[in-house]
C-alpha atoms as a printed R data frame, in Angstrom:
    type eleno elety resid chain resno       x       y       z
1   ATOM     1    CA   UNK     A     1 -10.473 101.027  -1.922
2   ATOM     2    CA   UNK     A     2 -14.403 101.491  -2.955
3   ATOM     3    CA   UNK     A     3 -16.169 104.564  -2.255
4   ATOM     4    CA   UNK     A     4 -19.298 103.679  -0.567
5   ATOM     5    CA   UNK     A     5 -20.577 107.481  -0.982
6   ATOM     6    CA   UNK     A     6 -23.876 107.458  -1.960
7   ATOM     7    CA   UNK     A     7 -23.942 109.821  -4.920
8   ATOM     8    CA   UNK     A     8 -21.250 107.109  -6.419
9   ATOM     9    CA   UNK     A     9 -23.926 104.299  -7.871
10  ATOM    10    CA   UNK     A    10 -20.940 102.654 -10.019
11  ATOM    11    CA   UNK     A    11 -18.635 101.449  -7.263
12  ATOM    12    CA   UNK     A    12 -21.822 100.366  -5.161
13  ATOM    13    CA   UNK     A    13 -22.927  98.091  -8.293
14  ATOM    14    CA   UNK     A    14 -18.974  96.911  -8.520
15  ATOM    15    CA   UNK     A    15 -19.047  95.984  -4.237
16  ATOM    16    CA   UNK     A    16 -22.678  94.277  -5.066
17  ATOM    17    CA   UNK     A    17 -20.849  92.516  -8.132
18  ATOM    18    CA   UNK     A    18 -18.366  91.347  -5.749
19  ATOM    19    CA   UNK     A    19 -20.603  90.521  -3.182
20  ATOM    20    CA   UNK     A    20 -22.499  88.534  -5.406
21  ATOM    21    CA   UNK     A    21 -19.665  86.644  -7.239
22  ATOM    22    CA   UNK     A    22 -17.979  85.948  -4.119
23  ATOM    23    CA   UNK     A    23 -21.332  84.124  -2.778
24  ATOM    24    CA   UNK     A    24 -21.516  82.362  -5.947
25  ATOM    25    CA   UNK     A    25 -18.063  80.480  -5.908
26  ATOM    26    CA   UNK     A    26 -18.650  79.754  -2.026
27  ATOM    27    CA   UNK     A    27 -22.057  78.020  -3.155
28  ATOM    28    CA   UNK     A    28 -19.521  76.053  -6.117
29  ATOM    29    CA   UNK     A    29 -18.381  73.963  -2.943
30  ATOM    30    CA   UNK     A    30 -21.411  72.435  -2.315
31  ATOM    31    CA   UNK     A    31 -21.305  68.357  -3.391
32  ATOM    32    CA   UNK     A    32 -24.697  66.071  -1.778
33  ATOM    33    CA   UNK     A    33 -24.601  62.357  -1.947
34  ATOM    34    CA   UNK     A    34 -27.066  59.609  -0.056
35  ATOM    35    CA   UNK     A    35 -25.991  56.127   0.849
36  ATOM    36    CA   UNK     A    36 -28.495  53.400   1.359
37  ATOM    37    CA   UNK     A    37 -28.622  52.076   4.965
38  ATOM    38    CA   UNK     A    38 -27.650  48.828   4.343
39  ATOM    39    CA   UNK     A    39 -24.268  50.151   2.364
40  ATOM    40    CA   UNK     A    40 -21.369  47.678   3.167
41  ATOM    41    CA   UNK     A    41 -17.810  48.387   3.874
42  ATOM    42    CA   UNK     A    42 -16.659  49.491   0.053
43  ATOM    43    CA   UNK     A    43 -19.893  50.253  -0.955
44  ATOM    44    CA   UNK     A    44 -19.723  53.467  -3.946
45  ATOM    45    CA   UNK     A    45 -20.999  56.990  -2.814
46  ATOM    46    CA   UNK     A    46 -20.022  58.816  -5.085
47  ATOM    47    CA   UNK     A    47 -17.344  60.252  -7.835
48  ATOM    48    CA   UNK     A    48 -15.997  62.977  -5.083
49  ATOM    49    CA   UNK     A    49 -12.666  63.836  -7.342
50  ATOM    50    CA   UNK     A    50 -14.707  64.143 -10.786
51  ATOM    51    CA   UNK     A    51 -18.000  65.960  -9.030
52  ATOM    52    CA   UNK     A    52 -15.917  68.873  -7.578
53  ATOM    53    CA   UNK     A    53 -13.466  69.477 -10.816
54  ATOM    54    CA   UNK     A    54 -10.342  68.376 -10.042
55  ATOM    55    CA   UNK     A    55  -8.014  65.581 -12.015
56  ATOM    56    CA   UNK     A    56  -6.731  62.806 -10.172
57  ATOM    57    CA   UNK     A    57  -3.309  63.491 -10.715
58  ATOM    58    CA   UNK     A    58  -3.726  66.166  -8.694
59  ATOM    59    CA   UNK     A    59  -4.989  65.022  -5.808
60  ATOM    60    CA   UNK     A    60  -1.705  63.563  -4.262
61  ATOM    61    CA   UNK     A    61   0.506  66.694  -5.012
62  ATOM    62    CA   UNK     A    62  -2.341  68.994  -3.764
63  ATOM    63    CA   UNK     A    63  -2.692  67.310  -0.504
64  ATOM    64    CA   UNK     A    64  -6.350  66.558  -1.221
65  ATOM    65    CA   UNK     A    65  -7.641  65.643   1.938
66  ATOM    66    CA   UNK     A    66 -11.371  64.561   3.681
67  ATOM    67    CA   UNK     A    67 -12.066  66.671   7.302
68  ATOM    68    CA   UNK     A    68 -15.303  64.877   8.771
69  ATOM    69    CA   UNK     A    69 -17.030  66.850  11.275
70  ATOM    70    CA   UNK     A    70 -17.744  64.038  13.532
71  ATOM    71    CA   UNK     A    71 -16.534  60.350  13.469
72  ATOM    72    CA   UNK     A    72 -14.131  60.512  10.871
73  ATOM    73    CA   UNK     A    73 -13.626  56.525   9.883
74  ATOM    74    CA   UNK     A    74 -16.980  55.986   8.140
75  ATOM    75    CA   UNK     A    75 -16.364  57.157   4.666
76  ATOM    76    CA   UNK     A    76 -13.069  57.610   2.234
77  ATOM    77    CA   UNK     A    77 -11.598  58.439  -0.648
78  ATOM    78    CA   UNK     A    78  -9.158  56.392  -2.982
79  ATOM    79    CA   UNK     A    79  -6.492  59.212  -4.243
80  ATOM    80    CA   UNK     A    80  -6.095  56.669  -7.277
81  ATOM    81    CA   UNK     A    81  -9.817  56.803  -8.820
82  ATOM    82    CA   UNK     A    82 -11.145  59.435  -6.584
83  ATOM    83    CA   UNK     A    83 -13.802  57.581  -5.499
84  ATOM    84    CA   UNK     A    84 -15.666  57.875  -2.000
85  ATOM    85    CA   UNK     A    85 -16.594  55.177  -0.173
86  ATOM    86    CA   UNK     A    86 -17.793  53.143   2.934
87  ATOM    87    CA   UNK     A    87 -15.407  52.711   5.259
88  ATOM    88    CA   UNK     A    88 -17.183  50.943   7.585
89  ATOM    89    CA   UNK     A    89 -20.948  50.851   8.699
90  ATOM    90    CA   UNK     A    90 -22.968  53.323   8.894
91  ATOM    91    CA   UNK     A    91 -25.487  52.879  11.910
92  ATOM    92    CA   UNK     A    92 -28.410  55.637  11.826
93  ATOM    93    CA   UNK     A    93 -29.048  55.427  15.534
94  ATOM    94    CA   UNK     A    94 -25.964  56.123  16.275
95  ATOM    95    CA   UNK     A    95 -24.879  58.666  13.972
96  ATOM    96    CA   UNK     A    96 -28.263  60.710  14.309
97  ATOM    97    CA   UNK     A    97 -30.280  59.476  17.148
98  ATOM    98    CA   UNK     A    98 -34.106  59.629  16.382
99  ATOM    99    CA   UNK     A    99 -33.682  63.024  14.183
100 ATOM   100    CA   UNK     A   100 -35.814  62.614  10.561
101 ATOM   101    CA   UNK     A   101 -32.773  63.611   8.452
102 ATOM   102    CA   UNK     A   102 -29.827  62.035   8.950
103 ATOM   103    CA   UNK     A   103 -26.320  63.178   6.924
104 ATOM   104    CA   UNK     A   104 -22.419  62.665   7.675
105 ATOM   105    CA   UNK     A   105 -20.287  66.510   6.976
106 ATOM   106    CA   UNK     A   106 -17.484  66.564   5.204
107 ATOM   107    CA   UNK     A   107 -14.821  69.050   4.243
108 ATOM   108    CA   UNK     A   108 -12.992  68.138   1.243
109 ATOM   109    CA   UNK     A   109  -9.099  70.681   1.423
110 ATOM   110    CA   UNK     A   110  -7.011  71.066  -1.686
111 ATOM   111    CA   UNK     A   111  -3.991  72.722  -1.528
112 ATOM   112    CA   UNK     A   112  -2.666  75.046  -3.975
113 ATOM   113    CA   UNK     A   113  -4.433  77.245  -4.227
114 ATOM   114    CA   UNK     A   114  -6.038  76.296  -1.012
115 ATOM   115    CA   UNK     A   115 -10.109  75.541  -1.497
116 ATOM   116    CA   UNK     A   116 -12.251  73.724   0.825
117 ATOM   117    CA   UNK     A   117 -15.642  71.993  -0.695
118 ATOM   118    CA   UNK     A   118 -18.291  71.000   1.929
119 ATOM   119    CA   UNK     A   119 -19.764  67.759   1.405
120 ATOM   120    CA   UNK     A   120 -23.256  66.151   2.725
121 ATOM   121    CA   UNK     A   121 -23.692  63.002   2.719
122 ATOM   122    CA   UNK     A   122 -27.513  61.655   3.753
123 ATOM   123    CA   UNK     A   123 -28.403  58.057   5.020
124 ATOM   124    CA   UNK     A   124 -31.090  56.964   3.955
125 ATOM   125    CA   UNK     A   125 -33.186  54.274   5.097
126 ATOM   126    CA   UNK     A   126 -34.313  51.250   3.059
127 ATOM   127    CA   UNK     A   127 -37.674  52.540   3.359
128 ATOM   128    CA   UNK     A   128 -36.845  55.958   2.168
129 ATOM   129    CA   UNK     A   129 -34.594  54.632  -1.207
130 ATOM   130    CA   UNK     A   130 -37.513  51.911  -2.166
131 ATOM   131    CA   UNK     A   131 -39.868  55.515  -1.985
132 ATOM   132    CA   UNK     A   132 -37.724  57.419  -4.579
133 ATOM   133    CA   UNK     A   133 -37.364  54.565  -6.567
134 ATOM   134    CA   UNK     A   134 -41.527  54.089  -6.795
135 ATOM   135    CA   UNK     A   135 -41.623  57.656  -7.843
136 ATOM   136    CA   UNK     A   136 -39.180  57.293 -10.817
């Protein structure tokens, strides 16, 4: 157990140590992808396997599974290549309304050890990917 007396200054730097470590490998979990609006069913998002470190031999036998926080049918992942994809469309109005920014939540779970990765993944609009692509 840590000491948290304050004439102690070595276990407070070990506790801040932790702290900070600890909010360092939570951050780790954090994977962002966009998809253009007019992404078809099997369009390619992203590498999801490959991006957050794991082999895909392990995804099977570590139960790797996708949680969406909302609809869950509109993207997945191929256990064989690790690849996530469109699953079917993705309509803007319907997944965000009229709000500016508008992303799909995912939590990716792996099993042994246990270690959930949150996901975003942003629609954008044709408007907004022709944009970035001016800029490059």
């Amino acid at each position: 157990m840590v000491d948290l007396n304050p004439g102690d200054s070595g276990d407070r730097h070990l506790l801040l140590l932790f702290i900070i470590l600890t909010a360092w490998e939570a951050g780790r979990g954090q994977v962002h992808y966009s998809v253009p609006e007019e992404a078809k069913h099997g369009a390619f998002v992203g590498r999801i396997a490959q991006d957050l470190g794991l082999e895909l031999a392990e995804l099977v036998p570590r139960l790797f599974r996708v949680a969406p926080k909302g609809r869950g049918d509109l993207l997945e992942v191929n256990l064989q290549n690790g690849i996530l994809f469109v699953n079917s469309r993705i309509d803007r109005e319907e997944l965000c309304g009229r709000s500016a920014e508008c992303s799909i939540h995912l939590e990716v779970i792996v099993e042994r050890p246990l270690r959930v990765f949150h996901v975003e993944v942003e629609r954008k609009s044709l408007t907004e990917c022709l944009h970035v692509h001016t800029l490059l």
